[in-house]
N, C-alpha and C positions, 0 to 999 in steps of 0.2 A: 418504886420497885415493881408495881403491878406494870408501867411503861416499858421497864424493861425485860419481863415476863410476856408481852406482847408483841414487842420486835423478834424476842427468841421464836416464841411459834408462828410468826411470820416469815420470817428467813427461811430461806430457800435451802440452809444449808446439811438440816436435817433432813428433809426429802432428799435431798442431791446424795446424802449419805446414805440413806436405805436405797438409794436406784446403783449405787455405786457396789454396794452389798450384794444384793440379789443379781448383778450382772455378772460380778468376780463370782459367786456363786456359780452361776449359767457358764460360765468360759474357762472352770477353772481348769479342768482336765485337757484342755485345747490349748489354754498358752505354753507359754514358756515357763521356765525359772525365774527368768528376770523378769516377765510380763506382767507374772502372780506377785513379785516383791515390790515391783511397780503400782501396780494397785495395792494393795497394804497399806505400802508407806500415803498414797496419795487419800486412802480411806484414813488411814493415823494420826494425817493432818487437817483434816477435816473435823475427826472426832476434837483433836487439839484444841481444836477452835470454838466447838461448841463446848468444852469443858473451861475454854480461858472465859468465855460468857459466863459459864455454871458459876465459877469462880466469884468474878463478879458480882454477880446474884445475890452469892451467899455471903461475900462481904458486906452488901447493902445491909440482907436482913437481918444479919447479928449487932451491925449499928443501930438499926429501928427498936433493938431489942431491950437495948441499955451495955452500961458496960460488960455486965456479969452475962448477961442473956447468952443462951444457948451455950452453955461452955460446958454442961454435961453432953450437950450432944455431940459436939466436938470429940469430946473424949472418947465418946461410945463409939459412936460409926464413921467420923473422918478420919481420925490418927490411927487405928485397927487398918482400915483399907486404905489408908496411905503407905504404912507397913509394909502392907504385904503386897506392895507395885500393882496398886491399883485392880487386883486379880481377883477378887472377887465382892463386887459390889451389893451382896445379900447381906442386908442387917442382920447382925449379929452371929454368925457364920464364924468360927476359931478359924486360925491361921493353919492347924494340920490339916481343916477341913477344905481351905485354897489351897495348901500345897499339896493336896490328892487329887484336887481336882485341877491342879496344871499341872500334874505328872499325866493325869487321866488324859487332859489334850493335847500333852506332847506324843502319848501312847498314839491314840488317833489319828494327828499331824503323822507320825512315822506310817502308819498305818496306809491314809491315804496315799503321800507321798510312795511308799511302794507298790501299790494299786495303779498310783500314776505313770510310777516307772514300767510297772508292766505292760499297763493298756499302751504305753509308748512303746516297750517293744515289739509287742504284738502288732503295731500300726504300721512301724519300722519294716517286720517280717512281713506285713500282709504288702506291704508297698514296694519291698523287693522280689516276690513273688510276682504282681503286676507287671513292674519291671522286666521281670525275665518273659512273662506273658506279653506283654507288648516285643521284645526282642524276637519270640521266635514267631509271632505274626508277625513281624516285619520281615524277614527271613525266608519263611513261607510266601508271603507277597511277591516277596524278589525271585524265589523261583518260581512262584506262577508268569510274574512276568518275563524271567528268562523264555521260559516253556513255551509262549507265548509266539516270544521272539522266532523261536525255533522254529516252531510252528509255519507259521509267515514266511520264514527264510525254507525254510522245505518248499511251502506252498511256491513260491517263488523260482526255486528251483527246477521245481517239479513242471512248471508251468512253459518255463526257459527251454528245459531239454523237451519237452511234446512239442513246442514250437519248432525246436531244432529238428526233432523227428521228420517234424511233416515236413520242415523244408527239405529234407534229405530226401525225404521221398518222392517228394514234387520235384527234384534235382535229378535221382533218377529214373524215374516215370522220361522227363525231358532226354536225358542220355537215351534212356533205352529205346524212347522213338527217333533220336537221332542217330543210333547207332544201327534200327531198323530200316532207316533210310536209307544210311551209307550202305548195309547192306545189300537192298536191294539195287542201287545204284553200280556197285561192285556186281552185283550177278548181270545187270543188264550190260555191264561193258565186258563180264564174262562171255557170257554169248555174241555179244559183237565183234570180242575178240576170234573167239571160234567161229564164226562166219568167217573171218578175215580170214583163218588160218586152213578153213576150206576152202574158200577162195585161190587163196594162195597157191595150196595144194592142186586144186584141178588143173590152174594154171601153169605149174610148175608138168603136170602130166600132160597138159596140151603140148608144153613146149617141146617135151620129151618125144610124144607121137611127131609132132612137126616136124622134129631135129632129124628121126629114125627116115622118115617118107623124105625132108631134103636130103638124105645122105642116098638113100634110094634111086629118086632121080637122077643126082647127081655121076653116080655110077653111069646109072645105064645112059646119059647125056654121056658121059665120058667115053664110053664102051662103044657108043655110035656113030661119034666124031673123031675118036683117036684111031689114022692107020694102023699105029703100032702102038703093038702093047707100052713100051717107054713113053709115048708120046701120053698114054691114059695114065700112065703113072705119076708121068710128070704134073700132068695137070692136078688127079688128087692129091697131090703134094701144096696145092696152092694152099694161103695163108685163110683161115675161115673167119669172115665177117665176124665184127666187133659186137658181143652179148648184151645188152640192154643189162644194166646192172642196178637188181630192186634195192629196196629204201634199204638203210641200216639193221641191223638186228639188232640195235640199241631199242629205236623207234619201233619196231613193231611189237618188242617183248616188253616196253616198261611198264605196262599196265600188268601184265599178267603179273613180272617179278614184283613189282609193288604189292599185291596182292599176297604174292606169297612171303617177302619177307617181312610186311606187318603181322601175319598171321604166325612167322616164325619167333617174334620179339614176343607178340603176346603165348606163345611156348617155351619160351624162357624165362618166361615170368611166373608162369603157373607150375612146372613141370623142373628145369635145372634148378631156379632158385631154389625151388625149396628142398629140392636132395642136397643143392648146397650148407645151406640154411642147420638142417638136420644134420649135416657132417660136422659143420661148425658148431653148435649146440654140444658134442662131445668132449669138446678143448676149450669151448667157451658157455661159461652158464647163465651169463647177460644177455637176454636176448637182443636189449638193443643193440649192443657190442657185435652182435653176429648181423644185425639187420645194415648197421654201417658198414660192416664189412665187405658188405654184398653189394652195397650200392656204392661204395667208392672203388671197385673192383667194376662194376658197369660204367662209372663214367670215365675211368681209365681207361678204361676197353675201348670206348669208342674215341676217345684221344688220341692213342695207340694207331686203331686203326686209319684216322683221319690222317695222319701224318707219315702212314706207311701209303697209303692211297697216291697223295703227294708226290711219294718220291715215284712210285711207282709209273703212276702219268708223267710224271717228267722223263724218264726211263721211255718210257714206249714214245713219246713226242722225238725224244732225240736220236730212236731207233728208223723211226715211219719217215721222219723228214729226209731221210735222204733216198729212196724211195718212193715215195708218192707221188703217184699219178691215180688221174679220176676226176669223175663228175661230183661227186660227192664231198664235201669238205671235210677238212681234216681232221676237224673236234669230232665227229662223226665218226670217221675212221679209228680215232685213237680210241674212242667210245666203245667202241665194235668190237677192237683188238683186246680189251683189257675184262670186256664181258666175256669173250670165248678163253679167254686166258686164265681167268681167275686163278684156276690152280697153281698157277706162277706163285701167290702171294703168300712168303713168307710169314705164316700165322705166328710159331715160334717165336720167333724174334719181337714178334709186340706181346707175347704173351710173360717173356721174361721184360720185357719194358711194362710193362703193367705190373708187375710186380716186385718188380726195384720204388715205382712208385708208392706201391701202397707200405712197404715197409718204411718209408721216410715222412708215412703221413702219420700228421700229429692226432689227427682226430681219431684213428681206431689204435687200437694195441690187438697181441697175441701172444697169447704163451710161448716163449723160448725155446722151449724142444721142438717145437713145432714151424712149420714155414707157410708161406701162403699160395705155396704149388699146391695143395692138395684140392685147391678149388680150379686147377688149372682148366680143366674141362669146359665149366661155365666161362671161365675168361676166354677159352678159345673160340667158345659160340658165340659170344656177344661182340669178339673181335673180329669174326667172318658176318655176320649178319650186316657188325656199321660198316665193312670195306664194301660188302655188297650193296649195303644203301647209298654209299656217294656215288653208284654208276647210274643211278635213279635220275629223271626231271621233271622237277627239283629234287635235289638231294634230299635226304631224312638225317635227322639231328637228335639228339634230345635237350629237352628246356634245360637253359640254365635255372638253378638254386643255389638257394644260401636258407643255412640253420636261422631259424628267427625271423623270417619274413611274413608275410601275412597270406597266410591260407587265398590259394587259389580254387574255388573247385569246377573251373572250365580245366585246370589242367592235373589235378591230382580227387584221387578218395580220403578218407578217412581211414584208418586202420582200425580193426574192432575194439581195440584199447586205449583210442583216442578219446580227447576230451570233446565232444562235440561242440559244447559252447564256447571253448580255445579260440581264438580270431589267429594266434599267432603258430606255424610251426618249430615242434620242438625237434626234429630231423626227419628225414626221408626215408624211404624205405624202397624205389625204384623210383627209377626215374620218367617223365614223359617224354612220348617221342612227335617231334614239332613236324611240319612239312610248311618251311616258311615262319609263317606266324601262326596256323594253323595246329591244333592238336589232333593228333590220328587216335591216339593210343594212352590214356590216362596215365599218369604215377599214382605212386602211394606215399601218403605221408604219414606221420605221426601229432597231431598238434594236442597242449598240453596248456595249462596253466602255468603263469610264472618263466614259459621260455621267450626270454630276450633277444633279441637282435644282435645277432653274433659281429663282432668288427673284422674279425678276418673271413675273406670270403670262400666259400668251399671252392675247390678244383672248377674253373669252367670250363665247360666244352666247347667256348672256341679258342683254345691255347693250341699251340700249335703240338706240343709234345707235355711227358712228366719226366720230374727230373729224374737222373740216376742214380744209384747208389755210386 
């Protein structure tokens, strides 16, 4: 007995059971439902075990005892608290006094257990509160890094368009000394021209005094050798020596008129466009609708006039050939004829051929009630200006275009409503006027964001005609 009284408090299994105790103690509000019924049962079977020892035990020492031994004890304190499910183990303790006091610990178990359920809801509520505090800092993070982003893309932008600035400016700083160039260039062949054209002049009054003193002499030669009056008659009747005939009026004027009809294209640009412009503006409220319209009305114009020019030279060619005689060749001649003529050329008739064109073009529209004579004016200038620039050498042109190409700027500006950073043009706005491959006289374009490369090509200026209605 005492042997087996000594393995009992040897085993490990009662310590493991008070460590088992005091931990479900420590975690109990932490676990689960089933975690806490889990340890119970796992403490329940443990106590199991040392009660099937206790057992034991007590078998031995009621055998040691004799038969009869211990069998009032039995009576008293084993069979009472076997009774009453083992519930309360104080000697001698009545059975209303265990079942108050397992009413008393089912009371407390409820007790707890709703302490538990709380402190859980409360754990619940405090953790869906974090929850919604971590959502709206993440939230907040996100638009600080949009913000951010924005930020950067400004900075970026901002950095894009100064750079475009300065190029623009550095662009025109270079025009405006190339254009003070050509300036003075143009004034220096101004005045060489006017030397010429004093030159000319005196010469033309030498010839004049010459002509007066040989007609002089020739009299009084005549008057001194003629017996008779008929015979002086006859002789001033002779045929007078053939005139030395000067250069072309093509060749001496084309400087000047160059001069003057760039200077008249860029007054059509600053001055009719924009009365046009402003008239179209009252039947049209797009202004780019009014800016297309101005500019496929200009390179009609000079389509118009390029093909009235044409007929016109062929016209005087098949007039002069039968005719000419001279030192001078013929393309000079016909040159000559069609600069002193000009007034010959039916403006009308290109100006209603300009606008048979423009109303079969797809790329502008116009209100109904309305027609596209009311801009007739500007189309008659721009169709006198190009017929006078093919009598030019070289002739004046304007650049071909097409919507969607990629910004030139040797040969066009920006519009103030342009996108400067745009690589691409989104339409024109006038056109440039070439000499050669050379630009004299800038356009204007529009460039934008998002304008594509157009597949069909705008109207070019070297087509021979526009179609008609």
């Amino acid at each position: 007995m005492a042997e087996s009284l000594r393995r009992l408090i040897s085993n490990e299994t009662c310590g493991l059971l008070q460590e088992k105790l005091e931990g479900w103690y420590k975690d109990y509000r932490m676990n689960s439902c089933d975690q806490n019924l889990n340890q119970c049962c796992e403490i329940m079977e443990l106590s199991a075990m040392i009660q099937g020892q206790l057992f034991s035990i007590l078998s031995q020492t009621a055998q040691e005892g004799g038969h009869y031994a211990g069998v009032e004890t039995i009576k008293s304190r084993l069979l009472p608290w076997l009774g009453t499910c083992f519930s309360s183990p104080v000697p001698g303790r009545p059975f209303e006094t265990s079942s108050s006091l397992f009413q008393e610990s089912r009371g407390k178990d409820r007790q707890l257990r709703e302490l538990a359920n709380s402190r859980n809801h409360e754990i619940q509520q405090l953790e869906r509160e974090l929850n919604a505090t971590r959502l709206k800092l993440s939230l907040v993070q996100q638009d600080l890094e949009e913000a951010h982003l924005a930020l950067e893309d400004t900075k970026t932008k901002s950095a894009t368009t100064l750079l475009a600035a300065e190029d623009e400016i550095v662009q025109l700083k270079a025009d405006l000394k190339a254009s003070q160039a050509k300036e003075e260039c143009a004034l220096r062949n101004l005045e060489q021209l006017k030397d010429y054209e004093q030159q000319v002049q005196m010469l033309k009054d030498e010839i004049a005094i010459l002509g007066a003193k040989k007609s002089i002499l020739q009299s009084r030669l005549a008057r001194s050798r003629s017996p008779s009056p008929r015979l002086g008659r006859s002789r001033s009747l002779s045929p007078l020596p053939m005139k030395n005939i000067s250069p072309g009026r093509a060749r001496l004027t084309n400087v000047s008129r160059h001069a003057h009809l760039v200077e008249r294209f860029s007054d059509i640009y600053a001055q009719e466009r924009l009365d046009a412009q402003t008239l179209l503006r009252s039947y049209v409220d797009d202004l780019e609708m009014a800016q297309r319209i101005i500019y496929v009305a200009a390179v009609e114009s000079f389509h118009a006039a390029k093909k009235a020019f044409r007929q016109f030279k062929m016209r005087v060619r098949k007039t002069l050939s039968l005719s000419f005689s001279g030192p001078e060749s013929f393309e000079d001649t016909v040159m000559d004829y069609i600069i002193r003529q000009e007034d010959l050329y039916d403006v009308q008739s290109s100006v209603s051929e300009v606008i048979n064109a423009m109303n079969i073009n797809p790329k502008i529209s116009f209100p109904p009630e309305v027609d596209f004579i009311m801009i007739s004016s500007l189309i008659r200038e721009l169709c006198r200006v190009a017929f006078s620039m093919q009598t030019l050498d070289p002739p004046l042109d304007i650049a071909f275009a097409s919507e969607g190409e990629l910004f030139n700027e040797h040969k066009y500006r920006r519009s103030y409503d342009s996108d400067f950073t745009a690589p691409l043009v989104a339409y024109h706005v006038w056109p440039a006027l070439m000499e050669n491959d050379s630009v004299i006289v800038k356009g204007e374009a529009v460039t934008r964001r998002g304008a594509l490369p157009s597949r069909s090509r705008s109207p070019s200026p070297l087509r021979s005609g526009s179609p008609r209605l």
